[in-house]
N, CA, C and O atoms as a GROMACS GRO file, in nm:
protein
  416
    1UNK      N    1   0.080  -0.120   0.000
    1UNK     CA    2   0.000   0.000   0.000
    1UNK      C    3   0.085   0.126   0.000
    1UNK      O    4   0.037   0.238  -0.021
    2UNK      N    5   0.222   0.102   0.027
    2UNK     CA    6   0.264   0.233   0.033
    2UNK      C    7   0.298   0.322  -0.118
    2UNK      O    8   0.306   0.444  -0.132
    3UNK      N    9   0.312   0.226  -0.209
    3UNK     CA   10   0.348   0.334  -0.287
    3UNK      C   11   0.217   0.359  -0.398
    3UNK      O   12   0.223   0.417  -0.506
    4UNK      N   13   0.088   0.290  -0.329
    4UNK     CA   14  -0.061   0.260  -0.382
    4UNK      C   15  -0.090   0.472  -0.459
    4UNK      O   16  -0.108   0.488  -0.579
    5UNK      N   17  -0.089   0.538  -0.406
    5UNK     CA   18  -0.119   0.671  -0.433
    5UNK      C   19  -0.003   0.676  -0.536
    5UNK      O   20  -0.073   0.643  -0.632
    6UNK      N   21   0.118   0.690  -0.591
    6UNK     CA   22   0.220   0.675  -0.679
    6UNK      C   23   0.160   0.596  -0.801
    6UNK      O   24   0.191   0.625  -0.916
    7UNK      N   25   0.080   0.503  -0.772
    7UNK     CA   26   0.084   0.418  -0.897
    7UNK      C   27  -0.060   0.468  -0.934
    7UNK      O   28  -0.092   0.441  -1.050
    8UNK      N   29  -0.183   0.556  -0.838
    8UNK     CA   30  -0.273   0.608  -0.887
    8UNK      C   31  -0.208   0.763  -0.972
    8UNK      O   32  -0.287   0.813  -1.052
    9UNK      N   33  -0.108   0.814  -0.958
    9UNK     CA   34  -0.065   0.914  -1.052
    9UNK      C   35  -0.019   0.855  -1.146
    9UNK      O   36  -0.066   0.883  -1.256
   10UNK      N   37   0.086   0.754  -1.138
   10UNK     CA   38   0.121   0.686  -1.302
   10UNK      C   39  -0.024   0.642  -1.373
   10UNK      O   40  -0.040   0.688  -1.486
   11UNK      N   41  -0.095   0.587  -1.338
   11UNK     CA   42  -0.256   0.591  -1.464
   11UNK      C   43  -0.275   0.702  -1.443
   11UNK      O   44  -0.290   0.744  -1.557
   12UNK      N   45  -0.288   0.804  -1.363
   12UNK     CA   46  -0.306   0.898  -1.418
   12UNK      C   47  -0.264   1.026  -1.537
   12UNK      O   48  -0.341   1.103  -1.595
   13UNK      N   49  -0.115   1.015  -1.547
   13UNK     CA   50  -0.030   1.045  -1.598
   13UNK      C   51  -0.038   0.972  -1.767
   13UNK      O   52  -0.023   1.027  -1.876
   14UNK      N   53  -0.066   0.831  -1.733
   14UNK     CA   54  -0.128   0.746  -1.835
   14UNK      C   55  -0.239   0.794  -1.932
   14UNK      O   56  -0.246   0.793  -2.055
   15UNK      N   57  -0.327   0.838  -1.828
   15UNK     CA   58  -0.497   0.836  -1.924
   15UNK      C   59  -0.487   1.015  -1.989
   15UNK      O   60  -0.556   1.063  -2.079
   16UNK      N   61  -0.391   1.075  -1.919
   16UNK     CA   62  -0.360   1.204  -1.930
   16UNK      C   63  -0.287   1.215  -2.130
   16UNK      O   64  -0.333   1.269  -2.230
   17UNK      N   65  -0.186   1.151  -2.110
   17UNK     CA   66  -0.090   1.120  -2.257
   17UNK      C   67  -0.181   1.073  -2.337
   17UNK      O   68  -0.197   1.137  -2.441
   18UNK      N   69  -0.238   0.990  -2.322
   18UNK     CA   70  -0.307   0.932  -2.422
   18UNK      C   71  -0.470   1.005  -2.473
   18UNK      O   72  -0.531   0.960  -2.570
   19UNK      N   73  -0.521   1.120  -2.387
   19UNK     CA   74  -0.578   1.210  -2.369
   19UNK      C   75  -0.542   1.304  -2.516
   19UNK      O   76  -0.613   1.347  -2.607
   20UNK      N   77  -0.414   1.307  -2.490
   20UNK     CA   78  -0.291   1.466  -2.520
   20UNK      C   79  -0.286   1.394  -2.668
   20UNK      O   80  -0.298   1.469  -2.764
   21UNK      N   81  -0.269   1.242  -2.694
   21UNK     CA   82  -0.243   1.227  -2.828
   21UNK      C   83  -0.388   1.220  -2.888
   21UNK      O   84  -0.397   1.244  -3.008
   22UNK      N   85  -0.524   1.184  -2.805
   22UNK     CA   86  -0.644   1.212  -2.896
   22UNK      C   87  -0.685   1.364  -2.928
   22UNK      O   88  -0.752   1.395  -3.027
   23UNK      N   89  -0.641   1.448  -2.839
   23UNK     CA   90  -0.649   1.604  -2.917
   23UNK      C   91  -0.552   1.615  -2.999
   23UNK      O   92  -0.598   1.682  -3.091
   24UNK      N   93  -0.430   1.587  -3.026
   24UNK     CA   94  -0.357   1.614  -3.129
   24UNK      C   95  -0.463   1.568  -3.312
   24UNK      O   96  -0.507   1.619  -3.415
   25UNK      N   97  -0.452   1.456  -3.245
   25UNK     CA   98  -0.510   1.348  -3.368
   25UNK      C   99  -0.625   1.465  -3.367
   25UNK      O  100  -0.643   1.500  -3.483
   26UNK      N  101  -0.694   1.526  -3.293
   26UNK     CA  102  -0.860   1.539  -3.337
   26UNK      C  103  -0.831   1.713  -3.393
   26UNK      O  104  -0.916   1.779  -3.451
   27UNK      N  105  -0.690   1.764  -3.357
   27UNK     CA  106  -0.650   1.873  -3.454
   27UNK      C  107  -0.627   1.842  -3.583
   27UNK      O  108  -0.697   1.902  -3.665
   28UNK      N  109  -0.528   1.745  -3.636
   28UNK     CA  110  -0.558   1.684  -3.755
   28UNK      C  111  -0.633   1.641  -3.873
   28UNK      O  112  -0.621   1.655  -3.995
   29UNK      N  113  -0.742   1.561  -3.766
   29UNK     CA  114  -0.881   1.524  -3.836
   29UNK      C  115  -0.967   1.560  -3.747
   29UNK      O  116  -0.973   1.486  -3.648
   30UNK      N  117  -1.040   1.657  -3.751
   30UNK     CA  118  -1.143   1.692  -3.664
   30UNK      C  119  -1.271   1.663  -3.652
   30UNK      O  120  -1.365   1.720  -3.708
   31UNK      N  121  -1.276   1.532  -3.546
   31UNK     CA  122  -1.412   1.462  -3.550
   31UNK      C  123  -1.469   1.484  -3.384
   31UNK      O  124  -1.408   1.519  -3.283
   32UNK      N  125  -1.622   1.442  -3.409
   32UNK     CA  126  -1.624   1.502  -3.256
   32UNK      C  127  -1.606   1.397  -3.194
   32UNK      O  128  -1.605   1.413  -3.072
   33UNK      N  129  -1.584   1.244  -3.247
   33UNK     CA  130  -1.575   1.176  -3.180
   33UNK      C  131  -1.448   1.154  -3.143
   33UNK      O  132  -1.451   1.074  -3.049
   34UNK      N  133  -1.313   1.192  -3.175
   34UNK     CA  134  -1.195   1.221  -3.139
   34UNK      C  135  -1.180   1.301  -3.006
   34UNK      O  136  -1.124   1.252  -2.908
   35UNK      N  137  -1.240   1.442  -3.007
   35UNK     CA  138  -1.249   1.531  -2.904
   35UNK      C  139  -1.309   1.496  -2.801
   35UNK      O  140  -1.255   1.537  -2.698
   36UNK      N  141  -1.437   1.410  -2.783
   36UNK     CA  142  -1.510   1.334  -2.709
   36UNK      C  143  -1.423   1.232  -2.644
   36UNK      O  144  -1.407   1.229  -2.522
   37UNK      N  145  -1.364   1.147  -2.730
   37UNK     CA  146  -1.247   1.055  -2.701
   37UNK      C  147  -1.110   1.184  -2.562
   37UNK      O  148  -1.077   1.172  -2.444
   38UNK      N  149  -1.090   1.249  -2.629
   38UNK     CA  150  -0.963   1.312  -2.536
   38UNK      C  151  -1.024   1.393  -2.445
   38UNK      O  152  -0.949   1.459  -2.373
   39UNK      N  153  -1.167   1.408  -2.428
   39UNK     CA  154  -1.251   1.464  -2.296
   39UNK      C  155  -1.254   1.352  -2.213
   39UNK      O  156  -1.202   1.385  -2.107
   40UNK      N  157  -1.275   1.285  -2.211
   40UNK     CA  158  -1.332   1.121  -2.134
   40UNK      C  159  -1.205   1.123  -2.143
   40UNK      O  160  -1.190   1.148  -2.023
   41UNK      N  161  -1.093   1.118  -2.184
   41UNK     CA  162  -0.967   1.037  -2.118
   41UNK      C  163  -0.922   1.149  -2.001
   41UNK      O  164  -0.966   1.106  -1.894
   42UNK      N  165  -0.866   1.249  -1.985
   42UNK     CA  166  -0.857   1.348  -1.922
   42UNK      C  167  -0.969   1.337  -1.763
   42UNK      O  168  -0.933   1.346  -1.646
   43UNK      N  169  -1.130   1.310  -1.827
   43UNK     CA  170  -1.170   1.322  -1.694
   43UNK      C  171  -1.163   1.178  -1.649
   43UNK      O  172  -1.205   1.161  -1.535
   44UNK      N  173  -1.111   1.048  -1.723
   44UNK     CA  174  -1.068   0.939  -1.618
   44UNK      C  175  -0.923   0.957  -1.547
   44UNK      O  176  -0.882   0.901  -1.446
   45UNK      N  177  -0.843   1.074  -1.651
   45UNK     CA  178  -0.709   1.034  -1.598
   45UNK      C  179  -0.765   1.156  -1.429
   45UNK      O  180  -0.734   1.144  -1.310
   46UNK      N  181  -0.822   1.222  -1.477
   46UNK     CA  182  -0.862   1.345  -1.310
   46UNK      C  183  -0.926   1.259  -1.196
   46UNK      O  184  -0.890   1.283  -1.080
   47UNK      N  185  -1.017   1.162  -1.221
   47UNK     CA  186  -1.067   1.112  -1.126
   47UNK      C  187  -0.949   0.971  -1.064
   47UNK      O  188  -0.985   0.893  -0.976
   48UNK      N  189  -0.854   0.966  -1.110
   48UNK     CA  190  -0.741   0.833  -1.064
   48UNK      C  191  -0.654   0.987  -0.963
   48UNK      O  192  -0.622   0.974  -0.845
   49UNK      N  193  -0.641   1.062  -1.009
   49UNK     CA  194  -0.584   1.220  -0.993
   49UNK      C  195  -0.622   1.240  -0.797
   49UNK      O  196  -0.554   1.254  -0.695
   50UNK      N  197  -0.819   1.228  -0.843
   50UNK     CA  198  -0.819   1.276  -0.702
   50UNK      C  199  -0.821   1.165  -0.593
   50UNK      O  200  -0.833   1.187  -0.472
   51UNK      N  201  -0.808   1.036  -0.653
   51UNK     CA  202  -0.822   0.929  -0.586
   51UNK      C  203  -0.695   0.934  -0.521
   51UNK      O  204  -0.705   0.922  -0.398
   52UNK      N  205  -0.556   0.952  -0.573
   52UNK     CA  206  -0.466   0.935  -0.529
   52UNK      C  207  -0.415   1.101  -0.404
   52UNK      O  208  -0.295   1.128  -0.391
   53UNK      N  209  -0.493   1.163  -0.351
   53UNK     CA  210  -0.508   1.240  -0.290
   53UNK      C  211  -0.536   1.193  -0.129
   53UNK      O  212  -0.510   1.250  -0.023
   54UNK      N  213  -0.593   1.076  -0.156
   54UNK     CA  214  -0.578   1.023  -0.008
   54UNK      C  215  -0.501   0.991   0.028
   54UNK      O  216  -0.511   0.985   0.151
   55UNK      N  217  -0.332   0.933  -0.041
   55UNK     CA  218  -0.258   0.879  -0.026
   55UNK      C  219  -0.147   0.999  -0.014
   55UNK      O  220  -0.074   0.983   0.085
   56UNK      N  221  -0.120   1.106  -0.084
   56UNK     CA  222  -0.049   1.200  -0.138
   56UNK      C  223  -0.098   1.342  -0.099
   56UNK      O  224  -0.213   1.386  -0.092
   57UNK      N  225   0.017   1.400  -0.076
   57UNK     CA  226  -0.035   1.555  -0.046
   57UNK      C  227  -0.068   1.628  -0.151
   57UNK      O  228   0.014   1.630  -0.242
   58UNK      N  229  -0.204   1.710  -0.168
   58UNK     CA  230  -0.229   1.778  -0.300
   58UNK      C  231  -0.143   1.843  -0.407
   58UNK      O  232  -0.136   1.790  -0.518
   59UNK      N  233  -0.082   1.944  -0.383
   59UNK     CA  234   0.015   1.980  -0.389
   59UNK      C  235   0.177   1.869  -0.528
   59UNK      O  236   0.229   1.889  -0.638
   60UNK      N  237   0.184   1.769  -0.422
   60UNK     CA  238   0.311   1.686  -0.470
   60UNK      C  239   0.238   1.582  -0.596
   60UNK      O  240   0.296   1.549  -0.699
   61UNK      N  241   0.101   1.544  -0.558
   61UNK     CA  242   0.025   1.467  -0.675
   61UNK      C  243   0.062   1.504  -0.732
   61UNK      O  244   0.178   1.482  -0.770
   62UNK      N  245  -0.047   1.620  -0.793
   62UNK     CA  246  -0.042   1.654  -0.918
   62UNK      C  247   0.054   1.732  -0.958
   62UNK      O  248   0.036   1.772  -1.073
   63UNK      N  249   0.152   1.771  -0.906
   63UNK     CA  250   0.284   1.768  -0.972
   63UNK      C  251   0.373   1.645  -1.053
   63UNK      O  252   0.442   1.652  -1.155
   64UNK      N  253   0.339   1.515  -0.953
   64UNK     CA  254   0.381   1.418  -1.034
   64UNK      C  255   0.276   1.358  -1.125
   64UNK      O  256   0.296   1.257  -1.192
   65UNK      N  257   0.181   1.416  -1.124
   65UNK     CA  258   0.088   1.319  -1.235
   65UNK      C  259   0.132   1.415  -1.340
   65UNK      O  260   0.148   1.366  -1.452
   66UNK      N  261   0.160   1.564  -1.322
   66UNK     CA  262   0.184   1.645  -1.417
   66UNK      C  263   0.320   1.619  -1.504
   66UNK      O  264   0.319   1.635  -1.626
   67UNK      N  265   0.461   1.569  -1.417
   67UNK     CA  266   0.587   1.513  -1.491
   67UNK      C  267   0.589   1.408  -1.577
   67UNK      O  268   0.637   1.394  -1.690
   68UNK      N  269   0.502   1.308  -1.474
   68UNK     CA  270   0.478   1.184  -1.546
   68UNK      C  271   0.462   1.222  -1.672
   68UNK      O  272   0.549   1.230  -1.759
   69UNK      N  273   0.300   1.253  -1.684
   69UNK     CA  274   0.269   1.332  -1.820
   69UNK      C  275   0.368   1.361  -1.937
   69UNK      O  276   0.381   1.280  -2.029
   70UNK      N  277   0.443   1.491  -1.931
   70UNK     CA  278   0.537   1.523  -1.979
   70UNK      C  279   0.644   1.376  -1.987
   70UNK      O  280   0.644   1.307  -2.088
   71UNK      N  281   0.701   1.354  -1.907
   71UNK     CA  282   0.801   1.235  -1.954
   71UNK      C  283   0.713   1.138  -2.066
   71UNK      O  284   0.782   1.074  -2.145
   72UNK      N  285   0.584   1.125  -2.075
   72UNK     CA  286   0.536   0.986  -2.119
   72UNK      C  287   0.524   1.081  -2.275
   72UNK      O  288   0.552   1.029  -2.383
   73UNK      N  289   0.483   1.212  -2.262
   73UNK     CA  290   0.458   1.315  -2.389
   73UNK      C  291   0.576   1.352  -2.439
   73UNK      O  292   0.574   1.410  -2.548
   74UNK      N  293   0.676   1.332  -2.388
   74UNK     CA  294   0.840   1.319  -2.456
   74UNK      C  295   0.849   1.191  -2.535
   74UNK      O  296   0.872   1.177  -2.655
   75UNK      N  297   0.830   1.110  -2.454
   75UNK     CA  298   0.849   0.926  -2.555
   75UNK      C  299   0.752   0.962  -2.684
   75UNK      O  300   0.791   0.950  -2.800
   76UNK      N  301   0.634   1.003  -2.652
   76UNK     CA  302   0.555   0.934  -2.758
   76UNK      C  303   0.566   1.044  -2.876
   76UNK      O  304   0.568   0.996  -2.989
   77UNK      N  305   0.573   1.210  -2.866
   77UNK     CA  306   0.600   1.302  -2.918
   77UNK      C  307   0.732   1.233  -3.042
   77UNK      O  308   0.701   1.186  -3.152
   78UNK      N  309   0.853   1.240  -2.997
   78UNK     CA  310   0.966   1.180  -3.020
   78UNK      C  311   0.954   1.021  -3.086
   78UNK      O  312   0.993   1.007  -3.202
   79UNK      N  313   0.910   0.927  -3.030
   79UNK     CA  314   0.891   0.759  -3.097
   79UNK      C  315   0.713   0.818  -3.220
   79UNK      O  316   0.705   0.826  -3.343
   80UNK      N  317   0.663   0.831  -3.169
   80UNK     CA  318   0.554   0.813  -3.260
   80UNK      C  319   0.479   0.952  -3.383
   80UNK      O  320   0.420   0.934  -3.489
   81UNK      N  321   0.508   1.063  -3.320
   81UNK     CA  322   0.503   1.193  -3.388
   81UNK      C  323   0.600   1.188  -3.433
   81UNK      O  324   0.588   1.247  -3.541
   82UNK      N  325   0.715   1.148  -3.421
   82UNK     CA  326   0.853   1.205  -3.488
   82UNK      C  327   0.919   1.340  -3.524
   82UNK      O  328   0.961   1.384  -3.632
   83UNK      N  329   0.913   1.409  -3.359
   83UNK     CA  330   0.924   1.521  -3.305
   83UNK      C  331   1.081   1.524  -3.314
   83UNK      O  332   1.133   1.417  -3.281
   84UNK      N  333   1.152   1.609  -3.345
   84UNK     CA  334   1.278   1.617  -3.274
   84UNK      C  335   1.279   1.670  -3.118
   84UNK      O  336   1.202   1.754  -3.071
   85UNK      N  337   1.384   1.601  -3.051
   85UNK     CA  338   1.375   1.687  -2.954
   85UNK      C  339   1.563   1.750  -2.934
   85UNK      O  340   1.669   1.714  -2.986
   86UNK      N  341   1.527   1.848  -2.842
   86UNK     CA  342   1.664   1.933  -2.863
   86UNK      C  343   1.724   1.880  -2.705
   86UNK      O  344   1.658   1.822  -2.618
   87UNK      N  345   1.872   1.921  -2.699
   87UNK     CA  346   1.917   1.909  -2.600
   87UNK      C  347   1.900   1.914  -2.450
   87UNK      O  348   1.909   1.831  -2.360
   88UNK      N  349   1.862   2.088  -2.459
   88UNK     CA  350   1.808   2.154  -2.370
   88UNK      C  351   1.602   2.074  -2.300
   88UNK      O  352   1.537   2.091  -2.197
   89UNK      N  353   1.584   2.009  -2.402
   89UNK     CA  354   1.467   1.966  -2.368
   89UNK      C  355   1.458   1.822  -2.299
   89UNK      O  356   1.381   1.778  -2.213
   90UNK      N  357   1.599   1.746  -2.391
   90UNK     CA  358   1.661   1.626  -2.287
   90UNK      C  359   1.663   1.677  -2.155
   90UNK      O  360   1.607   1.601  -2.076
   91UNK      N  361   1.701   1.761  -2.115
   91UNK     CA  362   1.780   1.790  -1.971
   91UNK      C  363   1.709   1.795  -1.877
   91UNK      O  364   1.721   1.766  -1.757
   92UNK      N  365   1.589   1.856  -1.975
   92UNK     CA  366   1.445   1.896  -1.882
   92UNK      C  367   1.396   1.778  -1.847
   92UNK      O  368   1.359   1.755  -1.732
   93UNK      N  369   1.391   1.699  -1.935
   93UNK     CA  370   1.293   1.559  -1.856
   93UNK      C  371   1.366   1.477  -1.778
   93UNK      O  372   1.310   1.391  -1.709
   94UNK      N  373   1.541   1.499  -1.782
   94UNK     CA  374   1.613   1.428  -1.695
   94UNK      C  375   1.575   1.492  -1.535
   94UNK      O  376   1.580   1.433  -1.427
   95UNK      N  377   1.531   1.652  -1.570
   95UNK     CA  378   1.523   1.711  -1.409
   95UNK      C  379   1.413   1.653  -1.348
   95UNK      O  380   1.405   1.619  -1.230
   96UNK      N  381   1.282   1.639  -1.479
   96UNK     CA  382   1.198   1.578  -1.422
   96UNK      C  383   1.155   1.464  -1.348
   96UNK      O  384   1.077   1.439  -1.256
   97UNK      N  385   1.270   1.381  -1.456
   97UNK     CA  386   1.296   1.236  -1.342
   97UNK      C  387   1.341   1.259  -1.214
   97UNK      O  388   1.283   1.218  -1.113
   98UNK      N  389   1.457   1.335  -1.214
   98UNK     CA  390   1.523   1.361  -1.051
   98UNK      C  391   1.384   1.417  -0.961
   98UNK      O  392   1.338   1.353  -0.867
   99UNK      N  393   1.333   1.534  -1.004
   99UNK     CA  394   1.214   1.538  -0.920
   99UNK      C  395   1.105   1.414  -0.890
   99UNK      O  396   1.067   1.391  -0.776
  100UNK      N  397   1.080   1.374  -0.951
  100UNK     CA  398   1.029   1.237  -0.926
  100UNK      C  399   1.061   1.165  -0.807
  100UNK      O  400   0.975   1.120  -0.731
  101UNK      N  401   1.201   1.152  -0.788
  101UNK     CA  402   1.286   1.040  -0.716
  101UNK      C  403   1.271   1.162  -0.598
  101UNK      O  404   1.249   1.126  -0.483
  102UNK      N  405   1.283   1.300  -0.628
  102UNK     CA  406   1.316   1.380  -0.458
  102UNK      C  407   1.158   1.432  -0.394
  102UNK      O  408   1.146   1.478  -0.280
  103UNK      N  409   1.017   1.413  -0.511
  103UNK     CA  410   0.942   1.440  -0.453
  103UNK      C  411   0.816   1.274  -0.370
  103UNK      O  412   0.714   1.276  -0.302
  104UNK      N  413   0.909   1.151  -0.434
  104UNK     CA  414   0.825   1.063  -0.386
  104UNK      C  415   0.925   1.011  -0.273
  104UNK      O  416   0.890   0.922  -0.196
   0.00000   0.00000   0.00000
């Protein structure tokens, strides 16, 4: 149980990315059932969000559901958009990991 609130921000962080790639897609091709799709993911990834609030101080959650995010929107940006990413933007998600490790 202890790291039970941690693993409710990673799905959250989860339903969040995958949220982030159905609005991309629904900028692309704009259907409402796309946008509908990345509304409903967002409010499942919020409700894992406030669940993990019992476990976690408000505050430090959603900061890490917010990195997570970003780290998982770096992979997929980069592997599946075929984003470049720049140096300076490596560095950033390396800080983000370290915060990770100094805020859990």
């Amino acid at each position: 149980m202890k790291y039970f609130g941690f693993i409710l921000i990673v799905i959250c962080g989860i339903f969040y990315t995958i949220g982030d790639v159905a609005m991309k897609k629904w900028i692309t091709h704009p259907t409402i059932g796309m946008y509908l799709t990345g509304g409903l993911l967002y409010v499942i990834g919020m409700n894992f969000l406030a669940f993990s609030y019992r476990y976690k101080n408000i505050a430090i959650a959603t900061a890490l559901c917010v990195i997570v995010n970003i780290i998982l929107l770096t992979i997929v940006s980069w592997a599946y958009f075929k984003e470049p990413l720049t140096v300076k933007q490596l560095i950033g998600v390396a800080f983000s990991i370290a915060a990770i490790f100094l805020l859990e």
